[in-house]
N, C-alpha and C positions, 0 to 999 in steps of 0.2 A: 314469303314474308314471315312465316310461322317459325321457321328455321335459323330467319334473324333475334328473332326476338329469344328464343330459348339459348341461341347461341349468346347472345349481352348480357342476359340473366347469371348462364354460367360464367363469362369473364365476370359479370360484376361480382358473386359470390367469389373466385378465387383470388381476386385482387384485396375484396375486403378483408378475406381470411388472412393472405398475407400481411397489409396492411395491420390488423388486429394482433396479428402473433407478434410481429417488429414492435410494437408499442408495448406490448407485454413484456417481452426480453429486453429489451431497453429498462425498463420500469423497475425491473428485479435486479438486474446488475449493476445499478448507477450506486456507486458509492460517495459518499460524503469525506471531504477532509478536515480533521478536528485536531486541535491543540492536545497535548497533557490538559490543561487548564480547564477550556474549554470538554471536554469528555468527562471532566472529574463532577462537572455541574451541571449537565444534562438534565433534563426531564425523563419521567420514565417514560412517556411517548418516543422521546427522540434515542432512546437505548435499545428499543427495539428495530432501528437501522441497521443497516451496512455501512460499516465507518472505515476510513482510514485514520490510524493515528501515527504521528512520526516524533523522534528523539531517538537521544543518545542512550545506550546500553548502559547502565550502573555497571559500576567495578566489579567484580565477583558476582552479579548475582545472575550470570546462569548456568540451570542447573538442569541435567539431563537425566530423564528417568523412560528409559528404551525409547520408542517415537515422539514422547512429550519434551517439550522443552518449554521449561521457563523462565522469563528474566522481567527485570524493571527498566520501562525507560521515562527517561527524566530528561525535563523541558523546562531549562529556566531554575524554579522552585518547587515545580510541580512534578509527582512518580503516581506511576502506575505498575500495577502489576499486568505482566500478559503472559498467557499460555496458550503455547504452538503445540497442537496438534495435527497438522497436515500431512499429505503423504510426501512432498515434493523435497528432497533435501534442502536441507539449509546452505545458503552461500557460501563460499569460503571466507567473506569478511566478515562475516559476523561473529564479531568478539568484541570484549569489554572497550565501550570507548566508541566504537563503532556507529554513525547514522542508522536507524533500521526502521523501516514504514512494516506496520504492520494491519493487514487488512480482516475485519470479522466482527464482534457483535460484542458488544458491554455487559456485562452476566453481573451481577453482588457486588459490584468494585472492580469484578476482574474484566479484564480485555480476553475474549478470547479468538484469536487470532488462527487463520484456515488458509493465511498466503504472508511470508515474509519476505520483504525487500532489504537488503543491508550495503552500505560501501562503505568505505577506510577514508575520510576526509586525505589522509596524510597522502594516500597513494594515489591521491588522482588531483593533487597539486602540481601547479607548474613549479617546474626547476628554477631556483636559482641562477639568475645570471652575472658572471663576473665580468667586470668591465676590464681594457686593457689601461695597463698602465701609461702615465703620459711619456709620450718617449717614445712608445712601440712602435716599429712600422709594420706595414704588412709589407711579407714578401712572394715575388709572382713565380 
């Protein structure tokens, strides 16, 4: 009976431990999704998060200086500055005009961003379809 007992003890310690470390990893990677608008009016409590912020890329403004890259995205009336310093390359859509979520922590005004998401609205619209003329038939 002695051997049960030490035996549940241990499952119970290694179940808790696990159970404790998933709650903590959960806890540090949960990221929050925020507007332009919203991020520009944050409390400094809520700047010290992990945020996602998403919009369009301003025209011209990004600019690359060896791994950093920065640009503004703009939502609505609302701009931010973010700066990418990650290691992971940037997509190939990301270019002016472009949606682009970018993921990291509100620093002075600035985003600064440790993972960017970007797509091409244009290129991932359905095609145009043309209708046939009255008249057409089909042929078998």
């Amino acid at each position: 009976m002695n051997n049960y007992w030490k035996f549940g003890l241990l499952m119970g310690a290694i179940v808790g431990t696990l159970a404790w470390l998933a709650v903590g990893g959960i806890s540090q990677t949960s990221t929050y999704y925020k507007t332009v608008k919203e991020l520009n009016s944050m409390s400094d409590q809520g700047k010290q998060m992990r945020l996602r912020v998403g919009g369009d890329i301003a025209p011209n403004s990004i600019t690359r200086d060896g791994r950093i890259v920065k640009f503004t995205l703009v939502q609505d009336d609302a701009r931010i500055n973010v700066v990418y310093e990650g290691i992971d390359p940037l997509p190939d859509t990301f270019k002016d005009g472009a949606l682009a979520l970018a993921d990291g922590k509100l620093q002075n005004g600035t985003f600064h961003a440790n993972k960017i998401q970007a797509k091409c609205a244009s290129k991932y619209e359905q095609k145009p379809t043309t209708s046939k003329p009255v008249g057409a038939h089909a042929t078998t």
